[in-house]
C-alpha atoms as a printed R data frame, in Angstrom:
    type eleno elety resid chain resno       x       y       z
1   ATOM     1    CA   UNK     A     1  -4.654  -0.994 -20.753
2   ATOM     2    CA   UNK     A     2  -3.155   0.121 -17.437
3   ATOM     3    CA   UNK     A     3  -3.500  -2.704 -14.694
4   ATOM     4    CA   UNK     A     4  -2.242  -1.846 -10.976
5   ATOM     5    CA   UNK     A     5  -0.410  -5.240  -9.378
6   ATOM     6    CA   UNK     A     6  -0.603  -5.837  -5.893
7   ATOM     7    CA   UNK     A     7   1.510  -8.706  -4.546
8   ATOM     8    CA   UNK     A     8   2.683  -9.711  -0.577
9   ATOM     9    CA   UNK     A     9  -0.395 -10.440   1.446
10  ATOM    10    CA   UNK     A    10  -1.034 -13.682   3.266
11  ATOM    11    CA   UNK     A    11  -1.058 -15.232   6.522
12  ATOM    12    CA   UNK     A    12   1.492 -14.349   9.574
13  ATOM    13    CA   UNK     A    13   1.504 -14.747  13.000
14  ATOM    14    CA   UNK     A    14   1.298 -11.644  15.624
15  ATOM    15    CA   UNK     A    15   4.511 -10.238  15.624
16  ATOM    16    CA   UNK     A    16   5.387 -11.146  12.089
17  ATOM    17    CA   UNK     A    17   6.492  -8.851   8.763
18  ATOM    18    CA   UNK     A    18   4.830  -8.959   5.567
19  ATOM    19    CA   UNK     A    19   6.017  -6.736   2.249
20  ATOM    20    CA   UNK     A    20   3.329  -5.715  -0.130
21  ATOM    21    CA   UNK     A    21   4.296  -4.446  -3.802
22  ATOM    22    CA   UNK     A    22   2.015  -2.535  -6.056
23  ATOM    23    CA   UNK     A    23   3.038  -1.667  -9.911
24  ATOM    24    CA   UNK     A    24   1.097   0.155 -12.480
25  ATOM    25    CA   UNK     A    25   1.790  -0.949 -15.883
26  ATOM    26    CA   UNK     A    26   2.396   1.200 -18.802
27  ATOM    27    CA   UNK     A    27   4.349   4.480 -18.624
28  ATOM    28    CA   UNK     A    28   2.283   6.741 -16.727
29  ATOM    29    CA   UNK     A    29   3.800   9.759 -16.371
30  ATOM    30    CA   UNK     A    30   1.062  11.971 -14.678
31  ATOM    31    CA   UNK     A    31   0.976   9.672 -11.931
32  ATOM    32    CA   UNK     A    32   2.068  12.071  -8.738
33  ATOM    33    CA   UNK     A    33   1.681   9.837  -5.759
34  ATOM    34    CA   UNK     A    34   1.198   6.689  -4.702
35  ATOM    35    CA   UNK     A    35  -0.002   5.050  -1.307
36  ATOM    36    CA   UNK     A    36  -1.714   1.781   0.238
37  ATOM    37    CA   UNK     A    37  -5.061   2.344   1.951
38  ATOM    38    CA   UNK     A    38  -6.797  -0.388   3.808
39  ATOM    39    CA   UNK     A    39 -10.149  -2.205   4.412
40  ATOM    40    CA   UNK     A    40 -11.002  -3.632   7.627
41  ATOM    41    CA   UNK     A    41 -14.204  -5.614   8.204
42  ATOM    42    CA   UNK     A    42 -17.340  -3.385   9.125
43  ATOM    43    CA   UNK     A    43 -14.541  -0.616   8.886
44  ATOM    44    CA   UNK     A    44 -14.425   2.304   6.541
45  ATOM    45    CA   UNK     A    45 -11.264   2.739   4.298
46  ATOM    46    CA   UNK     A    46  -7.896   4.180   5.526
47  ATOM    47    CA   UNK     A    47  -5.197   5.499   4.320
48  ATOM    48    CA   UNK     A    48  -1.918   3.534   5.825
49  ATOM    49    CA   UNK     A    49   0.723   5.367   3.981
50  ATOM    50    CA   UNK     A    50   1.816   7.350   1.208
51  ATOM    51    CA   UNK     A    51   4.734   8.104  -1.188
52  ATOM    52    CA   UNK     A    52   4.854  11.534  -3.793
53  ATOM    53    CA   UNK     A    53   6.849   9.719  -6.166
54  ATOM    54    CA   UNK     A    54   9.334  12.848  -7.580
55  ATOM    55    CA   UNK     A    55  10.460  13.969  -4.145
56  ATOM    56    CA   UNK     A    56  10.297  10.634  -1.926
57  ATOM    57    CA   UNK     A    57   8.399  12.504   0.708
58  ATOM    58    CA   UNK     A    58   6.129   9.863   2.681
59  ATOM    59    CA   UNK     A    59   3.097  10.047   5.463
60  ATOM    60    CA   UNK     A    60   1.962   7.697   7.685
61  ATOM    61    CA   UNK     A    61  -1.366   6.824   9.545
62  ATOM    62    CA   UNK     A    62  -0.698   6.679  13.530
63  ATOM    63    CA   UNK     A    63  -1.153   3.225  13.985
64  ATOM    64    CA   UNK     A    64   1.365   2.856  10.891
65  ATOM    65    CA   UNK     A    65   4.469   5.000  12.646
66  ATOM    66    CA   UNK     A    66   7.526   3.230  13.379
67  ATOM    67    CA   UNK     A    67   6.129   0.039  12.003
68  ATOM    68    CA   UNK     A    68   5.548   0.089   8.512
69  ATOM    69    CA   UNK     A    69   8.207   1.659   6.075
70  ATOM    70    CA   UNK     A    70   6.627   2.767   2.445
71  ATOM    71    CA   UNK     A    71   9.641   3.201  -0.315
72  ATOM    72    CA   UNK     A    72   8.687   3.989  -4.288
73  ATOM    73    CA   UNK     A    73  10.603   4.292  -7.705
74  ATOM    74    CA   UNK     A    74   9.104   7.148  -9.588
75  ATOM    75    CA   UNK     A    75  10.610   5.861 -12.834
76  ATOM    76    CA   UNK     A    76   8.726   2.353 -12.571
77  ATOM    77    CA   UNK     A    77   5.305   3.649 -10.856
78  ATOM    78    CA   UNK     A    78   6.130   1.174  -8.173
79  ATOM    79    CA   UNK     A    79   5.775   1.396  -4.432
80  ATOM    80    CA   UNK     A    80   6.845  -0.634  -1.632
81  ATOM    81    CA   UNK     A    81   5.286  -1.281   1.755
82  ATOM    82    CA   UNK     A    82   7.521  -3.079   4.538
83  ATOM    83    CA   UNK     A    83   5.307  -4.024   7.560
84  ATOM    84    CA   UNK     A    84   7.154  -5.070  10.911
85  ATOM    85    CA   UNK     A    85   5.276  -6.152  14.215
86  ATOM    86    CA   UNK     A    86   2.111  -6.943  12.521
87  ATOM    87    CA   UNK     A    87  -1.106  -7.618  14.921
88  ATOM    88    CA   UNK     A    88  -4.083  -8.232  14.216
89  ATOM    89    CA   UNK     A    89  -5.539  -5.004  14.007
90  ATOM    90    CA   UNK     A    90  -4.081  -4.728  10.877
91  ATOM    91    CA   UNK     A    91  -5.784  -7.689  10.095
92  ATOM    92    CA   UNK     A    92  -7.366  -6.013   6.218
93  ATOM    93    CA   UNK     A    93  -7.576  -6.043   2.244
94  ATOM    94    CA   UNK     A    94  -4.933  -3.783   1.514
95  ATOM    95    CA   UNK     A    95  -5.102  -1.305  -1.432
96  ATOM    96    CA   UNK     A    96  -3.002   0.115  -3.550
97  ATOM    97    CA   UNK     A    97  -3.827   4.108  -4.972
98  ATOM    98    CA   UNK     A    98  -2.027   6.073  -7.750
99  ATOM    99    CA   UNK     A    99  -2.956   9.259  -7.543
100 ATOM   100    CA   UNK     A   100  -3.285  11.481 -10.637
101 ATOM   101    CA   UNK     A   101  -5.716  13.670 -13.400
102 ATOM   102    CA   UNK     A   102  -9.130  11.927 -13.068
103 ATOM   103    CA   UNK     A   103  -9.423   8.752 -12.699
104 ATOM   104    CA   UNK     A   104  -7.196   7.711 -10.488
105 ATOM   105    CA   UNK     A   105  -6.202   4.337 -10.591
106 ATOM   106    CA   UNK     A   106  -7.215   1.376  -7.802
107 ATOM   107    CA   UNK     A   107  -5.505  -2.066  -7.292
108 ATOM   108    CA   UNK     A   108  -8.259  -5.113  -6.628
109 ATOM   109    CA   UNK     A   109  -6.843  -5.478  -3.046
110 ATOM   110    CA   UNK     A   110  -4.950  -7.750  -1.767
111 ATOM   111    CA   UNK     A   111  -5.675  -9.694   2.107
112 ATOM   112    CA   UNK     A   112  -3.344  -9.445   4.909
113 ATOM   113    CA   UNK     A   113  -4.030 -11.900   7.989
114 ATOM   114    CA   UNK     A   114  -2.628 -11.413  11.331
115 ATOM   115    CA   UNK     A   115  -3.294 -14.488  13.101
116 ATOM   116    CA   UNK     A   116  -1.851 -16.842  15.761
């Protein structure tokens, strides 16, 4: 059974950096992309950033440019999220997506806190 394995949220202080990791088990070869998509309360779901696994190309949501730095390794269905000079707008359950042939797959979320 394929599971999808968010780690890295928490609690940090305006200002602060948090890395989240996402893996999906097993060895999935149709997945093409991954990304991390967020949940803010009252808010619709976002897309933060993305990663086409085979070709490293990335995209970024606005807010996300300059700040947050999304890295993958194809081979292990794995991607990376590094996010610098957190505030609390980004405040959020954070998702991880792999993209591929229906269904894609979904992580359970995991919550990032930007707090003082």
């Amino acid at each position: 059974q394929v599971k999808v394995v968010e780690s890295g949220g928490g609690l940090v202080q305006p200002g602060g950096s948090l890395t989240l990791s996402c893996v999906v088990s097993g060895d999935d070869r149709t997945i093409t992309s991954m990304a991390w998509h967020r949940q803010a309360p009252g808010k619709q779901r976002e897309l933060v950033a993305y990663y086409i696994l085979r070709v490293a190309a990335t995209q970024y949501e606005e807010s996300a440019k300059g700040r947050f730095t999304i890295s993958g390794d194809g081979a292990r269905n794995m991607i990376t999220l590094q996010m610098n000079n957190l505030n609390p707008e980004d405040t959020a359950v954070y998702f991880c997506h792999a993209r591929r042939p229906s269904p894609d797959y979904w992580g359970q979320g995991t919550q990032v806190t930007v707090s003082s």
